[in-house]
VEXVO-922644 format. One record per residue (C-alpha): residue number from 1; x, y, z. Coordinates in nm, 4 decimals, padded with zeros to 6 digits. Each point is the difference from the previous one (the first is absolute). Layout:
BEGIN
> seq,x,y,z
> NUM,X,Y,Z .
...
REM end
This chain:
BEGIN
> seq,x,y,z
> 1,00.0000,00.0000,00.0000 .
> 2,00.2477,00.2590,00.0748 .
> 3,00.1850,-00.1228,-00.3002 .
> 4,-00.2836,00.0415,-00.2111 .
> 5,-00.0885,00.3799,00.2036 .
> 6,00.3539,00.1307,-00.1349 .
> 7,00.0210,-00.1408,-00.3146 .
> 8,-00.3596,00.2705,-00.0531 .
> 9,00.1671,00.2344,00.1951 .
> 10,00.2883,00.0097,-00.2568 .
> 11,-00.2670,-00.0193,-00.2774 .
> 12,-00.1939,00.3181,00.0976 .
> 13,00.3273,00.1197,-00.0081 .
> 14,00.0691,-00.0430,-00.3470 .
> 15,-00.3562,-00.0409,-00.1652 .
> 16,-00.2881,00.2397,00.1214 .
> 17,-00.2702,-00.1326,00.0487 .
> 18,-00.2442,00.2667,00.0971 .
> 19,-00.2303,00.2098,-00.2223 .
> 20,-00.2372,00.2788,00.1139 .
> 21,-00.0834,-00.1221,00.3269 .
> 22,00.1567,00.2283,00.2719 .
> 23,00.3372,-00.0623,00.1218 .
> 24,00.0427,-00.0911,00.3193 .
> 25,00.2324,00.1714,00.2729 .
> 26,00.2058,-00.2715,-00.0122 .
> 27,00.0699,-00.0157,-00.3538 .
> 28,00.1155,00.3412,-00.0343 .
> 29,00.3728,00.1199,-00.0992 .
> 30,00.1541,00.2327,-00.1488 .
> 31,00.0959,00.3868,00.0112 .
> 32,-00.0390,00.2998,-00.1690 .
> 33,00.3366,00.0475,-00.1570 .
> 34,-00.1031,-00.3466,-00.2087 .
> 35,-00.2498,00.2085,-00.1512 .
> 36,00.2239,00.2461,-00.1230 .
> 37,00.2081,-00.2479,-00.1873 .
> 38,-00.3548,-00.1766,-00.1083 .
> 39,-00.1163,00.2761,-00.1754 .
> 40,00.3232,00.1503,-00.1205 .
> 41,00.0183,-00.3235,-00.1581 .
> 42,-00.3506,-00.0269,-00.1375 .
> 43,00.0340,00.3199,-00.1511 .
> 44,00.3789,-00.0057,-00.1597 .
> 45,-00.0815,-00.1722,-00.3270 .
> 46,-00.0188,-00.0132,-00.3746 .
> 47,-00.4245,00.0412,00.0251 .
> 48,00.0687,00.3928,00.1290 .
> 49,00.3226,00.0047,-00.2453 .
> 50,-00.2462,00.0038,-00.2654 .
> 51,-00.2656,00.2019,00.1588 .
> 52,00.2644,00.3014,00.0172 .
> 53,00.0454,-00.0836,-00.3579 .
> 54,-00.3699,00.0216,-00.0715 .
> 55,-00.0477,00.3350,00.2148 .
> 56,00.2773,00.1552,-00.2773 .
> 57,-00.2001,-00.1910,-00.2716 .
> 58,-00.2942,00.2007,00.0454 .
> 59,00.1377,00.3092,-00.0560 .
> 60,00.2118,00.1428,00.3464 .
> 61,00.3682,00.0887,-00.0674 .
> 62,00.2189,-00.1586,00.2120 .
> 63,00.0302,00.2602,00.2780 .
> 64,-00.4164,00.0443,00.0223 .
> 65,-00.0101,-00.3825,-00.0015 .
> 66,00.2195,-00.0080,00.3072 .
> 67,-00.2259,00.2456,00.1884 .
> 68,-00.2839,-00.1842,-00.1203 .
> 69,00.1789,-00.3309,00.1487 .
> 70,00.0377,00.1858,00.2897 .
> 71,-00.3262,00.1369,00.0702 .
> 72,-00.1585,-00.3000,-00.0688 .
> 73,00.1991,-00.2549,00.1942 .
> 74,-00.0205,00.2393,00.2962 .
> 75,-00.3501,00.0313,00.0353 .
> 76,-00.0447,-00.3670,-00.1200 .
> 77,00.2127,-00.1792,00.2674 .
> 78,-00.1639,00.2358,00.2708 .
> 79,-00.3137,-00.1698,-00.0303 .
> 80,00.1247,-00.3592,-00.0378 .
> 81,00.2371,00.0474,00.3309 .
> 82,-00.3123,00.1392,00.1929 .
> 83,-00.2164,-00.3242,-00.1488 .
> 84,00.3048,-00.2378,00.1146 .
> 85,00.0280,00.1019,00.3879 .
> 86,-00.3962,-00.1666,-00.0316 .
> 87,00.1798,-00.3339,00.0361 .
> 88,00.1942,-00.0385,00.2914 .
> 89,-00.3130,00.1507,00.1590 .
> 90,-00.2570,-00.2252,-00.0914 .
> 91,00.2066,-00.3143,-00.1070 .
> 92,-00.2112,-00.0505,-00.3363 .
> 93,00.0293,00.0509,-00.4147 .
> 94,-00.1191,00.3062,-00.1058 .
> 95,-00.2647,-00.1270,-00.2168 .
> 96,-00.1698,-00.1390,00.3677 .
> 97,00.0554,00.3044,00.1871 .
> 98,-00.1954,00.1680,-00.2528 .
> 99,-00.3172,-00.1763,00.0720 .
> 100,00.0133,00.2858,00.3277 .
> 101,-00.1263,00.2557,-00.2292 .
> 102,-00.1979,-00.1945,-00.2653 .
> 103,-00.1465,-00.1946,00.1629 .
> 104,00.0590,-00.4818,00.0325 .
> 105,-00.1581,00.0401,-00.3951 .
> 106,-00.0014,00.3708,-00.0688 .
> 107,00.3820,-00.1139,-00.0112 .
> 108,-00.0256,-00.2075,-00.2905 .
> 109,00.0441,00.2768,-00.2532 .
> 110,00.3910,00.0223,00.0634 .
> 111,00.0632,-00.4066,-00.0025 .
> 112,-00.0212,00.0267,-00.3867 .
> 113,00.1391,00.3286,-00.0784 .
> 114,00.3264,-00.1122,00.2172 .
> 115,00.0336,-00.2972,-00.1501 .
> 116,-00.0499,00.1400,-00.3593 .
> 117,00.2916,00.2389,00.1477 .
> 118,00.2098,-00.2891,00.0912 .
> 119,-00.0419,-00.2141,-00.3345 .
> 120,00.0463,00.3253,-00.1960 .
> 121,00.3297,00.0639,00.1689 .
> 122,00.1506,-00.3440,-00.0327 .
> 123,-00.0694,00.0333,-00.3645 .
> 124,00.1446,00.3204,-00.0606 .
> 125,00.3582,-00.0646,00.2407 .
> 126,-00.0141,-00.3961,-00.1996 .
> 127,00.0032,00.1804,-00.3169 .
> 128,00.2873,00.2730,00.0947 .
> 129,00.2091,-00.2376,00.1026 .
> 130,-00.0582,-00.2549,-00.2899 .
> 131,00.1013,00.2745,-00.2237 .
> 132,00.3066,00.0688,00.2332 .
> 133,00.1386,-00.3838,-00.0697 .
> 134,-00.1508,00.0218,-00.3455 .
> 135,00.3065,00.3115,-00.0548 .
> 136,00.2395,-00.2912,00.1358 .
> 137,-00.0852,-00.3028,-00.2149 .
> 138,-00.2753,-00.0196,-00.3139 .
> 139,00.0241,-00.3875,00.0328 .
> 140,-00.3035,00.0374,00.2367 .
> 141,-00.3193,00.1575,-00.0773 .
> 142,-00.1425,00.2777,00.2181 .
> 143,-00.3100,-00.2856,00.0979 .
> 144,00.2813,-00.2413,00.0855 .
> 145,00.1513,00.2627,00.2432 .
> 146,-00.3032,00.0772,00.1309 .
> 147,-00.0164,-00.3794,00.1219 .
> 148,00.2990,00.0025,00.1158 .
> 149,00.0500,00.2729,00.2074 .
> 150,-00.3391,-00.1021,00.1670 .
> 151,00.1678,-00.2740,00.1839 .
> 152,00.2066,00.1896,00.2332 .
> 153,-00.2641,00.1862,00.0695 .
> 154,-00.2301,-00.3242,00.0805 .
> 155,00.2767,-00.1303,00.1994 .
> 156,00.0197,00.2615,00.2463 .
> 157,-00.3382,00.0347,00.0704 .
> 158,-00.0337,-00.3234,00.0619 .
> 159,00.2039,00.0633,00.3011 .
> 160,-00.1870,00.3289,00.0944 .
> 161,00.0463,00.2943,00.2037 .
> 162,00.3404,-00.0312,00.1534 .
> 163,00.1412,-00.1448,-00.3168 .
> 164,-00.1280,00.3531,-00.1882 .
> 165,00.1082,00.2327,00.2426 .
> 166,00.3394,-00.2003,-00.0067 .
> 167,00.0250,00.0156,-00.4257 .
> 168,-00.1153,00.4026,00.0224 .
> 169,00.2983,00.0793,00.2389 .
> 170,00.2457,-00.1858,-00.2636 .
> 171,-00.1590,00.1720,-00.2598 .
> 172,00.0539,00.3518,00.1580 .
> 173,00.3731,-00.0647,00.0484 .
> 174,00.0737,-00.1585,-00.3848 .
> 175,-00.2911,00.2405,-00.1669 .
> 176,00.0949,00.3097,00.1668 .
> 177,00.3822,-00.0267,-00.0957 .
> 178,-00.0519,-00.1176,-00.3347 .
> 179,-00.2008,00.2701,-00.0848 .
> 180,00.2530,00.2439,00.1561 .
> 181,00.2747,-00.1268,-00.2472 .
> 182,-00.2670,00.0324,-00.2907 .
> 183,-00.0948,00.4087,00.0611 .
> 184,00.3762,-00.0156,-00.0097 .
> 185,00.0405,-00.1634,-00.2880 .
> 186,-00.3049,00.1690,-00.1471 .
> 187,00.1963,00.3684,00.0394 .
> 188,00.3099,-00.0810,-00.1093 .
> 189,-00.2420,-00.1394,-00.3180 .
> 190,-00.0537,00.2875,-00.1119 .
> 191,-00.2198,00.3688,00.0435 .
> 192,-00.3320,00.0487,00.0430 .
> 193,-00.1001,00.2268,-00.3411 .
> 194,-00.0854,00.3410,00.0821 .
> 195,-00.3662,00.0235,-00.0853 .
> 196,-00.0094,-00.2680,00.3317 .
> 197,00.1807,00.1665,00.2534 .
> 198,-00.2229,00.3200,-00.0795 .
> 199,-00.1778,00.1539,00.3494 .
> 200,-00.2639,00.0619,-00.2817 .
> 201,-00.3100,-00.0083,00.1624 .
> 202,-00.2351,-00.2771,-00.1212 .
> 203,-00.3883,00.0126,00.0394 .
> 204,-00.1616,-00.0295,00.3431 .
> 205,-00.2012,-00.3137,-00.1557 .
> 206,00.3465,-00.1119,-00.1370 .
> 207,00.1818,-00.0012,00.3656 .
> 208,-00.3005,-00.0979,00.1888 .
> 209,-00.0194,-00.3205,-00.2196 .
> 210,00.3508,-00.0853,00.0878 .
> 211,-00.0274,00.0676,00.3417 .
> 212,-00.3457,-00.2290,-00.0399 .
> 213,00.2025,-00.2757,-00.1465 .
> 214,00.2347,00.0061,00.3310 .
> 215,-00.2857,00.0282,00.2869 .
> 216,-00.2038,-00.3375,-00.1218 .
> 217,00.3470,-00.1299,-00.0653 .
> 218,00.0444,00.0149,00.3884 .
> 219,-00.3629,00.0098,00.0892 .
> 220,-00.0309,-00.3295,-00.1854 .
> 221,00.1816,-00.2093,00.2916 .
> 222,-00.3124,00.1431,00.2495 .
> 223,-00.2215,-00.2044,-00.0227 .
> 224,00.2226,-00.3025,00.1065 .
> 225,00.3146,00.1893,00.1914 .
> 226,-00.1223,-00.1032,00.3253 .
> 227,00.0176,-00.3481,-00.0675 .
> 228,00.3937,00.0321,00.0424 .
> 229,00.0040,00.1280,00.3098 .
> 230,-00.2311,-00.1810,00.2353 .
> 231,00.2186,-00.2270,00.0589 .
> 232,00.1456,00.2939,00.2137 .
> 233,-00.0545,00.0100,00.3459 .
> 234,-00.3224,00.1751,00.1023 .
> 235,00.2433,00.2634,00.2229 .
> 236,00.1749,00.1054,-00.3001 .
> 237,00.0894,00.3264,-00.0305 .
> 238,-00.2397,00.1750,-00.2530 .
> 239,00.2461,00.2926,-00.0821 .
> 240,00.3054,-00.1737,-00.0491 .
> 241,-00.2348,-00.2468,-00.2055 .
> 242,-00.0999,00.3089,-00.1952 .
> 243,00.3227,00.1315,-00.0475 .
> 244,00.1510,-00.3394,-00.1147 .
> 245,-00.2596,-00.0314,-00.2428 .
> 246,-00.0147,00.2974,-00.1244 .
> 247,00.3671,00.0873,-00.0300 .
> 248,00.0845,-00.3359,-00.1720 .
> 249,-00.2769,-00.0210,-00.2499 .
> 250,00.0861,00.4310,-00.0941 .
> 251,00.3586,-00.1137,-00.0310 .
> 252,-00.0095,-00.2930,-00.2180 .
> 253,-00.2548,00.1388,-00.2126 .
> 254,00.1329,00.3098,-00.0805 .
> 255,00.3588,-00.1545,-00.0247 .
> 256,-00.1694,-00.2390,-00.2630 .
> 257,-00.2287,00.2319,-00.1771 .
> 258,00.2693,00.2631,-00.0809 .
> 259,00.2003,-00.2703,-00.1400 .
> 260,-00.3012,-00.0420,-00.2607 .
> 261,-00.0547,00.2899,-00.0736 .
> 262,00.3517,00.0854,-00.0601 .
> 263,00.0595,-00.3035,-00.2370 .
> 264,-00.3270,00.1243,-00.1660 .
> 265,00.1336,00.2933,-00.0744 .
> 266,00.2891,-00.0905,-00.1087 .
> 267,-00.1138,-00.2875,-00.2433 .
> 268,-00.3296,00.0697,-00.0718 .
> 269,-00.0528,-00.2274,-00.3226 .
> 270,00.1485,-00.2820,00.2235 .
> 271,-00.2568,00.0196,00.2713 .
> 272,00.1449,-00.0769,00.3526 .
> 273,00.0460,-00.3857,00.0180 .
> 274,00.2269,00.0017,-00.3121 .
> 275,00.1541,00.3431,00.1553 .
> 276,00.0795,-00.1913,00.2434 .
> 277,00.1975,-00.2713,-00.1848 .
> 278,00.1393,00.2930,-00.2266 .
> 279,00.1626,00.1459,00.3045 .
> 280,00.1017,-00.2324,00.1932 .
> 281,-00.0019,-00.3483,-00.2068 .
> 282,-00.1375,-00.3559,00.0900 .
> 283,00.0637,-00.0004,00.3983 .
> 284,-00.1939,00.2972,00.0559 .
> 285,-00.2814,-00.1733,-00.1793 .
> 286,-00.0094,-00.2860,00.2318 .
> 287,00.0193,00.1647,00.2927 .
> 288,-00.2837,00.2465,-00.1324 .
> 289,-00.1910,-00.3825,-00.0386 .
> 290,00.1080,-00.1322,00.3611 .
> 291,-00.1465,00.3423,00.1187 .
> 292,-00.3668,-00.0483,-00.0421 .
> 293,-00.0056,-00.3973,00.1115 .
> 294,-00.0669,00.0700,00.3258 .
> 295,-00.2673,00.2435,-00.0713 .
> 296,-00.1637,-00.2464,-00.2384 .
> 297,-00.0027,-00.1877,00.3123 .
> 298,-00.1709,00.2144,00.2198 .
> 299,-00.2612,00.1096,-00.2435 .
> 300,-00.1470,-00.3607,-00.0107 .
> 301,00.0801,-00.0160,00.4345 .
> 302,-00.2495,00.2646,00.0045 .
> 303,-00.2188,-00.1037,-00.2982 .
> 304,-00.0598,-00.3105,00.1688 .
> 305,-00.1879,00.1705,00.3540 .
> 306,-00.2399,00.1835,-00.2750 .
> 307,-00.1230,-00.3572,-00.1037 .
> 308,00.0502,-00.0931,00.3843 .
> 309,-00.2208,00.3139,00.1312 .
> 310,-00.2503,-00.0319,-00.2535 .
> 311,-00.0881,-00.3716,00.1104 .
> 312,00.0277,00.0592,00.3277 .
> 313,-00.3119,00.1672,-00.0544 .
> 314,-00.1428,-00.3715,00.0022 .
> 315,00.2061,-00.2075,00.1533 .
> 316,00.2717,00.0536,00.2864 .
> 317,00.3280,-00.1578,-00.1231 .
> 318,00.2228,-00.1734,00.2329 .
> 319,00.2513,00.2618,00.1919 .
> 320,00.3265,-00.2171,-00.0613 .
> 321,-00.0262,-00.1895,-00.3444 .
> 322,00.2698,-00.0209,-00.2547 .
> 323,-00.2326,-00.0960,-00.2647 .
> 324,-00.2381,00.2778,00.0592 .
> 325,00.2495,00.2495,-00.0564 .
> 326,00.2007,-00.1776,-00.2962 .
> 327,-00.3123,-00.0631,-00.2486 .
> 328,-00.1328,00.3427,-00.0505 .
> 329,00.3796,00.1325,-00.0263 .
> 330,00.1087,-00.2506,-00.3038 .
> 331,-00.3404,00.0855,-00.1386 .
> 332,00.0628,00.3781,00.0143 .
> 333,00.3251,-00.0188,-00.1104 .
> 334,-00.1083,-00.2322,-00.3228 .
> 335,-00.2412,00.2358,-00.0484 .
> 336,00.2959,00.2917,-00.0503 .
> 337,00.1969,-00.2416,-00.2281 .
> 338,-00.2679,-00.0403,-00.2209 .
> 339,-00.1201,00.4350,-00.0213 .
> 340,00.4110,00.0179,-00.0305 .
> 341,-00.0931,-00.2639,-00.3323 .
> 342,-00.3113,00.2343,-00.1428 .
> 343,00.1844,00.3238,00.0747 .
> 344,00.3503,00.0061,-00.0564 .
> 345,00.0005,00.2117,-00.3752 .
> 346,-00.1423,00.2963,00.1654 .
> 347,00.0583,00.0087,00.3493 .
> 348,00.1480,00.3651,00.0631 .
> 349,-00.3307,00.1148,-00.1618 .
> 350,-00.1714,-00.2766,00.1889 .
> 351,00.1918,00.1266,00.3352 .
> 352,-00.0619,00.3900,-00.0064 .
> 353,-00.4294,-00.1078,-00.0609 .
> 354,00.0140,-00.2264,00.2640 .
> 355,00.1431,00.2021,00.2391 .
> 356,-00.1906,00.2931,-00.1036 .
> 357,-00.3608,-00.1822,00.1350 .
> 358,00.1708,-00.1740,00.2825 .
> 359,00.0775,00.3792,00.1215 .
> 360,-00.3819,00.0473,-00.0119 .
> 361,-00.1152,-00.3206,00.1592 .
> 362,00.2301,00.0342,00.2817 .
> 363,00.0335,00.3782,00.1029 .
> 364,-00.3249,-00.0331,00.1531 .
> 365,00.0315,-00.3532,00.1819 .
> 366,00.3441,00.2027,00.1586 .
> 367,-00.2206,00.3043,00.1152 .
> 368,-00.2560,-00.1830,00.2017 .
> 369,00.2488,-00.2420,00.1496 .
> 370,00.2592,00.2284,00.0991 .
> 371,-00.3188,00.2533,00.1678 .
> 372,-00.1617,-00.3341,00.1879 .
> 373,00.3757,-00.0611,00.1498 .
> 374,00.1364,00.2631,00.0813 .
> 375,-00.2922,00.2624,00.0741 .
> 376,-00.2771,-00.2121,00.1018 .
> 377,00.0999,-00.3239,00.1807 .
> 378,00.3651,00.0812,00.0503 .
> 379,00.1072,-00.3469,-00.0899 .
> 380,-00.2479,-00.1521,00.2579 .
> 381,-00.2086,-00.2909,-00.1708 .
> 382,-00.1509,-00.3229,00.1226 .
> 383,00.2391,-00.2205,-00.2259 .
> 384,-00.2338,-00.3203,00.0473 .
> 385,-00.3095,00.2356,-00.2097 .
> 386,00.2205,-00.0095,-00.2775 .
> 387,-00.0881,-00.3671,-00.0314 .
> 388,-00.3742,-00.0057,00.0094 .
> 389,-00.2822,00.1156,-00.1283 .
> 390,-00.1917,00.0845,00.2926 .
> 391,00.2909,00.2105,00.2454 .
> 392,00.0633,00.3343,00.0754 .
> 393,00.0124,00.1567,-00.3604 .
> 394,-00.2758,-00.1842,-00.1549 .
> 395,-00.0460,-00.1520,-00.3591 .
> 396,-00.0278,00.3023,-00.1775 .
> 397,00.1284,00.3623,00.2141 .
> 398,-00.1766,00.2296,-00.2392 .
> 399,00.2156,00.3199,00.1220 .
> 400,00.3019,-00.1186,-00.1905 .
> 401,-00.1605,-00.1476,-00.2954 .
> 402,-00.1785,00.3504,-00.0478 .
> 403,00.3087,00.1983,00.0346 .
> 404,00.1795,-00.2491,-00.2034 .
> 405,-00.3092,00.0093,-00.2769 .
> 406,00.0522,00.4198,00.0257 .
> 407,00.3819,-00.0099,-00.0255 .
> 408,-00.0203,-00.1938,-00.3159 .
> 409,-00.2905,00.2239,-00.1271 .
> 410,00.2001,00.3377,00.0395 .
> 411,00.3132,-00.1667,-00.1822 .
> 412,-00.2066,-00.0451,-00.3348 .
> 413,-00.0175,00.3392,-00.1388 .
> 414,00.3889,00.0981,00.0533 .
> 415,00.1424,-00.4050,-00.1397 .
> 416,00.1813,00.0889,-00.3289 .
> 417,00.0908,-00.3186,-00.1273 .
> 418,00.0377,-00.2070,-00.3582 .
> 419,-00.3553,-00.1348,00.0394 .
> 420,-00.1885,00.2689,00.1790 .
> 421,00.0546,00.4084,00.0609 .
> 422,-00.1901,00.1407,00.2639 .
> 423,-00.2254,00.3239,-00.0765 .
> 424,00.2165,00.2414,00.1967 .
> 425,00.3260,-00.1385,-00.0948 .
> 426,00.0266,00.2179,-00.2830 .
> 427,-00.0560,00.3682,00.2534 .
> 428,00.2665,-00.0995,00.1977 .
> 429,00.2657,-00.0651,-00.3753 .
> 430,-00.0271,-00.3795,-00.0189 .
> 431,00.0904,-00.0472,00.4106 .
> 432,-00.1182,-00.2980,00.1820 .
> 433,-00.0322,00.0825,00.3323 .
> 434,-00.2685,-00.2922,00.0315 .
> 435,00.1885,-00.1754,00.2897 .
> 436,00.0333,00.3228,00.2158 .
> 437,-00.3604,00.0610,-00.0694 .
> 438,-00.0887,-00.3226,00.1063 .
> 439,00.1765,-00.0747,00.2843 .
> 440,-00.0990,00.3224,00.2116 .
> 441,-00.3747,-00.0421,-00.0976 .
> 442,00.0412,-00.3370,00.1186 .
> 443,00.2164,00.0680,00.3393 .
> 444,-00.2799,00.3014,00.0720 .
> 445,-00.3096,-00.1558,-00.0800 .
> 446,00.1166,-00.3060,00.2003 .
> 447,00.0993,00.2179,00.3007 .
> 448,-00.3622,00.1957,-00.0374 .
> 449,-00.2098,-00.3145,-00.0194 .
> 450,00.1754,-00.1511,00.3212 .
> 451,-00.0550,00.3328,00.1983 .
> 452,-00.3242,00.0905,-00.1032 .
> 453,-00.1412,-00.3590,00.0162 .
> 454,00.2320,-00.1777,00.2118 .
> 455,-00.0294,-00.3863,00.1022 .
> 456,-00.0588,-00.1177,00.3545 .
> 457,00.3205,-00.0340,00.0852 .
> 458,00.1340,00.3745,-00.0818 .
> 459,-00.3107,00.1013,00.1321 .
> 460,00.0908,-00.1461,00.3302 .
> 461,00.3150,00.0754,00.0029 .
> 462,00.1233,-00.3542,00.0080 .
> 463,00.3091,-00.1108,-00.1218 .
> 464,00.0420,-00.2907,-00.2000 .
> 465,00.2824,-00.2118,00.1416 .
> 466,00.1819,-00.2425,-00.2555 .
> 467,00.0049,-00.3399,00.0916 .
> 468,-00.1475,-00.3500,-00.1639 .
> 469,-00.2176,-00.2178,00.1101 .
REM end
């Protein structure tokens, strides 16, 4: 027996097997520096390489695509750090958290759009870094890459959380300095040509789409950044989880986006994977490849709660289950392989559209969440509501589904985008301004419905302790 006892104690070290249950006290590691390294990592890759590249596609100089980066990434990252100190607190995936403002159903809403998110992602970062080992060797087809590089990614979710915080730290160290020695290399290249180190300025709708491009860029890890860090303890220092957060993800991202968008500058008619290659020849390539394995990884990690979450609204799965976890992650992750199959011709194109509506999905979701946290419960929930139907937030909590319903409904007329331009996007000279728009009518509506019809517990003045049945 006490064989048997550590031989699963060694297991659990190596293979996770929890999903979106809570995690116990007991099970909790970790510290906030890890996070730093985490998201430095998660963020230091080819996939924002090319985005800087794209943000100088569209029209920015160099310099303006820089303070676009900038901008964006700032303002970005603040909102995913504030979303990730949710999870030391309450122990749980974002995606279950979420059914505190929503409602055990009202929730539902987000299970797909995050795990369109996640499949979307995997099949953009498989295709970038097929191409990237396409510039080493023709002998393999883009699809064959695409397979390939897929394993890795399998293999080290297989193992779970520890094994992808683990890979991310690596990846910050080899990542970071290889992309040092290619701005290098990328200077001593060659100049920039005038007309792109011009302080020119462009159009307000111009900069505001780049700095667009560089918010849901960051914003687009909120709906699932907490489920790296409740594995922290619960006593873990919010602002130095902030800070961590924040600081590495800014970093990295910049770092990695000015690299882009100086290579796209630079080479223009090469677009930034062959830059790349250009520049600094085949090892640069495969480390740009190795770069986005462990975020291919993580995409289908969090992919898989969406499918868990969504039938937990029928069925409570078992707390500690390999299996339960495993299934919905291969499926997720096939299900990236095979959009990286449909989409790989046009995926820049593909990238910039997708992002654009994820910006207006999400901005909303962020606003009430980040209000109902901070503002109204002050991170006080019942954790064990989040699991049924009939606890303390109910199947549907109207308040947040209306604000979220209004957030969305202001961000209509001010989307510019390739399918749709909103009726007052052309008064203020082609700007979107569609995901400020939405997420302050979302945060104040949210904040006016609470106080003007509060529930029984604000209106008692009750707090809601976190804990689990």
């Amino acid at each position: 027996m006490a064989v048997s006892a550590a031989r699963n104690e060694q297991l659990r070290r190596y293979v996770e097997n929890r999903h979106i249950d809570h995690i116990p006290a007991g099970a909790r590691h970790g510290k906030p520096w890890h996070q730093f390294a985490f998201w430095f990592g998660g963020n230091v890759n080819v996939f924002n390489v090319v985005l800087g590249a794209v943000t100088v596609s569209i029209g920015l100089t160099f310099w303006w695509a820089l303070v676009a980066i900038g901008a964006g990434t700032l303002i970005g990252a603040l909102l995913i750090a504030l979303h990730a100190t949710q999870g030391p607190r309450l122990g749980v995936p974002q995606s279950i958290q979420s059914r505190g403002q929503f409602g055990f159903y009202g929730s539902a809403f987000m299970f797909p759009a995050v795990l369109l998110l996640n499949v979307g992602f995997i099949a953009a970062e498989l295709v970038i870094q097929a191409q990237a080992m396409n510039g080493v060797t023709a002998a393999l087809s883009i699809p064959a890459w695409i397979v390939i590089l897929a394993v890795p990614s399998v293999v080290i979710g297989v193992f779970g959380y520890r094994w992808i915080h683990w890979v991310m730290q690596a990846t910050a160290i080899v990542v970071g300095v290889a992309l040092v020695i290619m701005l290098a290399q990328g200077l001593r290249y060659g100049a920039l040509p005038a007309h792109e180190t011009t302080w020119a300025r462009p159009t307000f709708g111009l900069f505001l789409a780049g700095v667009a491009l560089l918010v849901i860029d960051m914003l687009s890890f909120g709906p699932f950044v907490s489920d790296y860090t409740r594995y922290l303890p619960a006593q873990t220092s919010g602002r130095r989880l902030f800070w961590g957060i924040y600081a590495g993800s800014v970093l990295a991202t910049f770092f990695s986006c000015a690299v882009g968008a100086y290579l796209g500058a630079l080479l223009p008619s090469l677009g930034p994977v062959a830059a790349v290659g250009k520049v600094s020849g085949s090892w640069a390539l495969v480390i740009m490849a190795v770069s986005l394995i462990n975020a291919n990884t993580f995409n289908a990690y969090t992919g898989s709660f969406q499918v868990l979450a969504f039938g937990s609204m029928w069925r409570r799965f078992k707390a500690e289950s390999v299996t339960v976890r495993l299934v919905p992650f291969v499926c997720v992750m096939a299900a990236g392989v095979a959009t990286a199959f449909l989409g790989y011709r046009s995926f820049v194109t593909n990238l910039t559209n997708f992002l654009d509506v994820l910006l207006v999905i999400f901005i909303p979701w962020s606003a009430v969440n980040l209000a109902d946290y901070f503002l109204v419960r002050r991170g006080r929930y019942d954790v064990a509501s989040f699991f049924t139907a009939d606890g303390a937030y109910g199947r549907f909590a109207w308040r947040g589904l209306l604000a979220y319903a209004v957030g969305l409904a202001a961000e209509w007329p001010f989307v510019s985008q390739p399918d749709y331009t909103g009726p007052l996007v052309k008064t203020l000279r082609g700007a979107d301004i569609s995901w400020l728009v939405g997420w302050f009518a979302a945060a104040i509506v949210y904040l006016l419905l609470v106080a003007l019809v509060p529930g029984t517990a604000a209106r008692r003045g009750r707090p809601i302790a976190a804990g689990v049945r």
